[in-house]
N, C-alpha and C positions, 0 to 999 in steps of 0.2 A: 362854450363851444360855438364855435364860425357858423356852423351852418351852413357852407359853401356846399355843399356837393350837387343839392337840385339846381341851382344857378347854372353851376359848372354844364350842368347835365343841359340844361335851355342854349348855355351857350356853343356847344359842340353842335347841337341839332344847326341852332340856326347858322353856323357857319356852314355846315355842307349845304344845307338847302339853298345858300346861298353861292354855290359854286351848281345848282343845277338838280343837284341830287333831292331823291323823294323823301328818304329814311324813316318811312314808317314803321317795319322792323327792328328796325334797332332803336327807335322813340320806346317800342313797347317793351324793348328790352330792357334798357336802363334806367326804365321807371318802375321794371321787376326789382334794379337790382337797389334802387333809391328805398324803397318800400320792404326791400330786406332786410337792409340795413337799418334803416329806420326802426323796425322790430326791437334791432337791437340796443338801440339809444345812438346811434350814433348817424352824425349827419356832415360831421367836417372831414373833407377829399383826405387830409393827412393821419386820416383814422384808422384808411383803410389800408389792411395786410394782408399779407401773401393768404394765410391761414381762412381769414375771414372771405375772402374771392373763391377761394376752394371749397368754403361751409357754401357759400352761393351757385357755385355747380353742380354742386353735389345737388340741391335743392332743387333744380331744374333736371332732371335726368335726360339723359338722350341715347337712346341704344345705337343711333350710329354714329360715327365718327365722323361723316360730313358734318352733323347737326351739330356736336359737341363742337368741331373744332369755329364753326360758324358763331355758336355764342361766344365762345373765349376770346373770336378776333374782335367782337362788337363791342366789348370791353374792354382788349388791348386798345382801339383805336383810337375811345374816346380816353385812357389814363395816358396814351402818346402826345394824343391833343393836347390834355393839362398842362405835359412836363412841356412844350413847346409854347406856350401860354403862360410858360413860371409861376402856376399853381404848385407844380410838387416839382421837385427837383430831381425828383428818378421815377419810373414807374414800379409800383410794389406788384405788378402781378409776375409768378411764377410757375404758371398751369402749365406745361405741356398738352403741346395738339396731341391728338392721336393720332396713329399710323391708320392710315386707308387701307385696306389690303385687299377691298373687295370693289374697285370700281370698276362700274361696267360703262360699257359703250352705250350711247343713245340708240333705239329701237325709230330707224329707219325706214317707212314705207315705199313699194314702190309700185307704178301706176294703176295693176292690178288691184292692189290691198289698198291703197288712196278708195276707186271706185268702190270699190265694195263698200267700204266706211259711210261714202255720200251717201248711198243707194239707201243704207240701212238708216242712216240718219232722216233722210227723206222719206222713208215710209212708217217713221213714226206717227202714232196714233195722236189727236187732239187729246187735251182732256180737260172740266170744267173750268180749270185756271191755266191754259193755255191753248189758243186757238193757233191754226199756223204752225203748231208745235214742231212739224216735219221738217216742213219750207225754212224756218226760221235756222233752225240748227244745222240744217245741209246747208246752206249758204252762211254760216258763221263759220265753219270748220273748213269751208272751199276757201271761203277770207286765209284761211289760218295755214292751208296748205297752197295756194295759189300765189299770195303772195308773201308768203313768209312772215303774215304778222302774228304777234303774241295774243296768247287768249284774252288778256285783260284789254288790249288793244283791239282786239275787234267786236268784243263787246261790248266795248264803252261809244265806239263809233255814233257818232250824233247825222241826223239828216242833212244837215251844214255842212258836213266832210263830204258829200257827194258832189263833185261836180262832173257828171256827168258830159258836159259838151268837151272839155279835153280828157276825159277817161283816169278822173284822178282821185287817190281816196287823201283826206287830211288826216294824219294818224296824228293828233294831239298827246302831249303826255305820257310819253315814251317813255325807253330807260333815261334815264337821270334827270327826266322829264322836259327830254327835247319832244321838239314836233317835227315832220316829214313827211312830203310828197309822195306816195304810193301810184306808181301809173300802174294801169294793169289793160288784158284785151279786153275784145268784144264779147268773147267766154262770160268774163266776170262781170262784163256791165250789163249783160243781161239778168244774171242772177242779183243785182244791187236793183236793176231797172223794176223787178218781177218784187224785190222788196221794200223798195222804196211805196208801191200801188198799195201795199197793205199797210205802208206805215208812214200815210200819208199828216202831216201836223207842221207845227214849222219848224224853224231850222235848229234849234236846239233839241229836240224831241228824238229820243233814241232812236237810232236804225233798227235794235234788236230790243224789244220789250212784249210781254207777253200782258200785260196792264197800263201800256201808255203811258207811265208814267215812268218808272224803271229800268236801268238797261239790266239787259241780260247779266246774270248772275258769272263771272269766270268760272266759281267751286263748283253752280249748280251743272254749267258747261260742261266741267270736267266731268262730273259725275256721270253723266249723259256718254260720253265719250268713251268712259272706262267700261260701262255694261255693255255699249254696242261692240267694244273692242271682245269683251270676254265671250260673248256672247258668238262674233264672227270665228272665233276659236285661230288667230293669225298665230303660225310658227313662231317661237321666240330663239335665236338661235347662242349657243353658249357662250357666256359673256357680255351678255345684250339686256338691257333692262327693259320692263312690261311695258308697251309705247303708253302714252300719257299723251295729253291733249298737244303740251309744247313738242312733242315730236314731230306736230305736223310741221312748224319752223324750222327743225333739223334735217326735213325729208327734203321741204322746199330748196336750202340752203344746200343740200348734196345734190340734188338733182340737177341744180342752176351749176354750178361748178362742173356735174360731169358733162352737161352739154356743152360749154363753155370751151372744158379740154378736148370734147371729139372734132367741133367745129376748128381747131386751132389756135384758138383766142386764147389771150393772156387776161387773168382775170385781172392783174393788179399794174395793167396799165388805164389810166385815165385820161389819155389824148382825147383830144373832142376826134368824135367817128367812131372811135374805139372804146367807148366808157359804157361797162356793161349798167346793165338796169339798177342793179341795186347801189349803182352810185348815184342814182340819180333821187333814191329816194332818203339819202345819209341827210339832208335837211329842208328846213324850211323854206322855197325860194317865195320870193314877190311876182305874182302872178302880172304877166307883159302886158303891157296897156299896149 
């Protein structure tokens, strides 16, 4: 027996990471599915069959149908990889996705129920392992609605991403693990300026950490985010799913849009004069000497 399949498996990773992509997801998935198999004695890519990909779903259970059809493509994508690599000459999976039938729209804030959220975020209590605990989370989540960045993105933010004299944030290690220019007002550089004083170290040293050493947790964020949400009791309307911490990016990204269209502006022109904000922050530039 070849023993191809963990190779195979190292080499799909490192070609997407190597077009940019993070894939730590799907690393942990096809090391699920290396170690299933494996169980069964078998380790060479031409081993595997329709029947044995289905014992492996079935193993991983998923009550919904996003989640299910999300593992089956993480598997399609790397036996696509193979046959394109001349590992196997067809691909043996034949799972069908499941039918979605229950998706709902993202749960939209607006500027009402945005403040409410800060307010409550900011009047959270200290507690022995976390000081700032208020300050710290109201200004993570204004990050998050203000500028439209992702939870993991404005947690991971480092003192290094502030430059404060031209009002910019460095979002490092984004999706597919680009980096980009964040401009934002004098709104948000006050709350970065008010967090920068408490977390004061040098330029590597987290923006948001409750131990200095750490950055802020995303799941703990979110978790944070879900109790203040249940807790404020916000209408959910039919068809709408329970907001989560990423809907502050979708409220961001709807609100920019509708101003966008009252003012008259065309979002998807890019002429210099006419290039709304968030083309400005799509990458990395080199700061003007």
């Amino acid at each position: 027996m070849s023993e191809d399949l963990l190779p195979a498996v190292a080499g799909f990773l490192a070609h997407k990471r190597a077009l940019g992509r993070k894939y730590r997801t799907e690393e942990a998935t096809l090391r699920l599915l290396v170690a299933f198999v494996a169980e069964r004695g078998i380790g060479d890519l031409e081993l595997l069959t329709a029947p044995l990909l289905d014992s492996f779903f079935a193993s991983r259970p998923r009550a919904r149908p996003r989640s299910f059809n999300h593992l089956v493509v993480i598997v399609s994508c790397f036996l696509e990889w193979t046959v394109t690599q001349e590992m196997l000459a067809a691909s043996p999976l034949c799972t069908p996705r499941r039918r979605e039938t229950s998706v709902r729209i993202p749960f939209v804030f607006d500027l009402t129920q945005a403040r409410r959220l800060l307010q409550a975020a900011a009047a959270l209590p200290d507690n022995p392992r976390a000081k700032y605990r208020g300050t710290t989370y109201h200004t993570d989540f204004a990050l998050c609605y203000g500028l439209g960045l992702r939870a993991g993105e404005a947690c991971g933010l480092r003192v290094g991403d502030v430059d404060q004299g031209r009002q910019l944030l460095v979002v490092r290690g984004g999706k597919f693990g680009k980096s980009r220019l964040v401009p934002h007002g004098p709104r948000v550089a006050e709350l970065i300026a008010r967090q920068l004083q408490r977390r004061r170290g040098s330029d590597d040293a987290p923006l948001f950490s409750f131990d200095g050493r750490r950055s802020l947790n995303p799941g703990t964020a979110s978790q944070v985010f879900h109790r203040l949400v249940v807790d404020l009791g916000f209408p959910i309307p039919d068809g709408v799913s329970a907001p989560c911490l990423h809907a502050l990016r979708h409220s961001f990204a709807v609100g920019r849009l509708l101003r966008w269209y009252r003012e008259g502006l065309d979002p998807s022109r890019a002429s210099t004069g006419c290039r709304p904000t968030w083309a400005m922050s799509t990458q990395l530039r080199r700061p003007s000497t």
